[in-house]
C-alpha positions in Angstrom: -26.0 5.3 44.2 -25.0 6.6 47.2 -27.5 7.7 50.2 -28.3 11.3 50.4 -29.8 12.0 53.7 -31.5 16.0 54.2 -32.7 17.2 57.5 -34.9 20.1 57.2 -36.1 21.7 60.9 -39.0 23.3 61.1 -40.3 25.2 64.3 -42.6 22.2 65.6 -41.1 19.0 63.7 -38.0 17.7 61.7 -38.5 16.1 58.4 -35.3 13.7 57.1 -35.7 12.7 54.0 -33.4 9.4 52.6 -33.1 9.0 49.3 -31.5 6.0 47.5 -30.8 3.9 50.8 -28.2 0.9 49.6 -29.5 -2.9 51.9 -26.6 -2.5 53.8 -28.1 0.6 55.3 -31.4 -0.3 56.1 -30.3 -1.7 60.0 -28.5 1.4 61.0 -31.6 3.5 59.4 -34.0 1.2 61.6 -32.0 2.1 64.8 -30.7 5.6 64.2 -34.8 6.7 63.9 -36.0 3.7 65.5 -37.6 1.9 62.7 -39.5 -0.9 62.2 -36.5 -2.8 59.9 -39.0 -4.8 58.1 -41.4 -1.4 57.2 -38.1 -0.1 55.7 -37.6 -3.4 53.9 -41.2 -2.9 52.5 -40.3 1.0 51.9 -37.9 -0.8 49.0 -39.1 -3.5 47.8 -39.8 -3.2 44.2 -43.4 -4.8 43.9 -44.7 -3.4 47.0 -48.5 -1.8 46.6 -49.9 1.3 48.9 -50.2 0.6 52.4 -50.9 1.9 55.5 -49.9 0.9 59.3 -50.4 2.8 62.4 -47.9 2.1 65.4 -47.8 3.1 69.4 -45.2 5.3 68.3 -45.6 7.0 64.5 -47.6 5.8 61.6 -46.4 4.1 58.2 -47.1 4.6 54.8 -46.4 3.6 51.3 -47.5 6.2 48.5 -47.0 5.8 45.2 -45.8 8.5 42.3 -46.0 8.2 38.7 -42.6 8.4 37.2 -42.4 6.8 34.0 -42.0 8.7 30.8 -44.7 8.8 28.3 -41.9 7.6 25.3 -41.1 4.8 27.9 -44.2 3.0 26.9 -44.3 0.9 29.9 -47.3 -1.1 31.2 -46.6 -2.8 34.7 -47.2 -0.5 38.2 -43.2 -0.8 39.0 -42.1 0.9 35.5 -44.7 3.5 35.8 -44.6 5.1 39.1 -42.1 4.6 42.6 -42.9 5.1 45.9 -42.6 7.4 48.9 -42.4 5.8 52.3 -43.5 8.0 55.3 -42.9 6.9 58.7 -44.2 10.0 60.9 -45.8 11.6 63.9 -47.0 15.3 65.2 -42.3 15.8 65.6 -40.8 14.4 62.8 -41.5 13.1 59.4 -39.0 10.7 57.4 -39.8 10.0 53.8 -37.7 7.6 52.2 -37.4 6.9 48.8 -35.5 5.0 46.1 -35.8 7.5 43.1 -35.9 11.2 43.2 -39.1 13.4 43.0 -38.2 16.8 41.9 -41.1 18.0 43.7 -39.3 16.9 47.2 -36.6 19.8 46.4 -38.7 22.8 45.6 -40.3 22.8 49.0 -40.3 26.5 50.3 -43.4 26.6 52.3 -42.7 26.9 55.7 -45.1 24.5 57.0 -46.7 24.6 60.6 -47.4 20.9 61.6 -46.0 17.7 60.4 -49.7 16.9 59.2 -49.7 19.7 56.4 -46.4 18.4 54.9 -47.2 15.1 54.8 -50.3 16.0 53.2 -48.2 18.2 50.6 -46.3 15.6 49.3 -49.5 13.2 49.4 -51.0 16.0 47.0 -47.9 16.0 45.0 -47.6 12.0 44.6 -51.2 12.7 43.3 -50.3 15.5 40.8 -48.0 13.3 39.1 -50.6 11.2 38.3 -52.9 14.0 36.0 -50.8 14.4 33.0 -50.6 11.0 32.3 -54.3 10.3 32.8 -54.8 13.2 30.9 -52.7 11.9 27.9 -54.3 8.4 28.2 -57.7 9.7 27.8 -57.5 11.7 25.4 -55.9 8.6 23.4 -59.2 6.5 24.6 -61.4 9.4 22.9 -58.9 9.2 19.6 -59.6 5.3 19.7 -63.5 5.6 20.5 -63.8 8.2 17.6 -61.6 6.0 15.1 -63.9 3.1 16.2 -67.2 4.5 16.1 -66.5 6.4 13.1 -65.6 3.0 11.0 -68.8 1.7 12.7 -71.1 4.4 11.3 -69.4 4.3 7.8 -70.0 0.6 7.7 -73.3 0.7 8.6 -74.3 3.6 6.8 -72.9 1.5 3.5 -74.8 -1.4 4.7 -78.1 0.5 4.6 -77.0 2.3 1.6 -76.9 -1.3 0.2 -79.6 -2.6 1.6 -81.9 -0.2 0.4 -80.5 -0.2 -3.5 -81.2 -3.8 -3.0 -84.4 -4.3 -1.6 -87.3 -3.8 -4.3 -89.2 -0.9 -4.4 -92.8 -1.2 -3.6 -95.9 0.4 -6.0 -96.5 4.0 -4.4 -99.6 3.5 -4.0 -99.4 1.0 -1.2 
């Protein structure tokens, strides 16, 4: 794919967001917004976990977004969800990302600080993680009730059984 680059200005900060950077432009991204090359290199890597640096000059963070599709039935953290890297200060925010997030294009609100976006799309990674949960847990509570209702059945046979079994004492004991 190639790499899409969007520059939206807003009146106190600039946000750029790159998506699908190819290696090859990783160095010129590093020095065009200078960039730590290796925190762009972590931005991409496939395995890489949530993280959180804070430099003399902007801060760093790696967010991740569920993405995978519940008919994907996937089960490791890279085919479930990709993530959003955010190198930013109080003028400019860049996010960059290999995989779109649909959420990243319906942005309307005209947003006052640099703060109050990045904390948008932080609540938006987060969003994309309900339905899922919500889908998952309601599959726990199918598999607790399936469980617990074969329990009770067994046991209620096993007393049933138990008590045809058992002799039955005089009543005047």
């Amino acid at each position: 794919m190639n790499t899409t680059i969007k520059r939206t200005n807003y009146k106190l900060f600039e946000w750029i967001d790159i998506c699908h950077p190819e290696a090859e432009d990783l160095n010129q991204i590093a020095q065009t917004y200078h960039l730590d090359y290796f925190q762009i290199k972590d931005s991409l890597d496939v395995g890489h976990l949530p993280k959180f640096e804070k430099l003399p000059t902007y801060n760093f963070l790696i967010l991740r977004g569920y993405t995978a599709k519940e008919q994907d039935r996937v089960t490791n953290v890279n085919e479930l969800s990709n993530k959003i890297a955010f190198f930013y200060n109080q003028d400019k925010i860049i996010t960059i990302h290999r995989s779109e997030f649909d959420f990243l294009h319906r942005i309307t609100v005209d947003f006052e600080q640099s703060s109050d976006l990045l904390i948008y799309i932080v609540h938006k990674l987060m969003q994309t993680f309900v339905a899922p949960s919500q889908i998952l847990s309601r599959e726990i509570d199918d598999i607790e009730h399936a469980i617990l209702l074969n329990t009770t059945q067994k046991y209620q046979w096993k007393i049933y059984i138990s008590r045809k079994q058992r002799p039955e004492l005089p009543k005047n004991c």
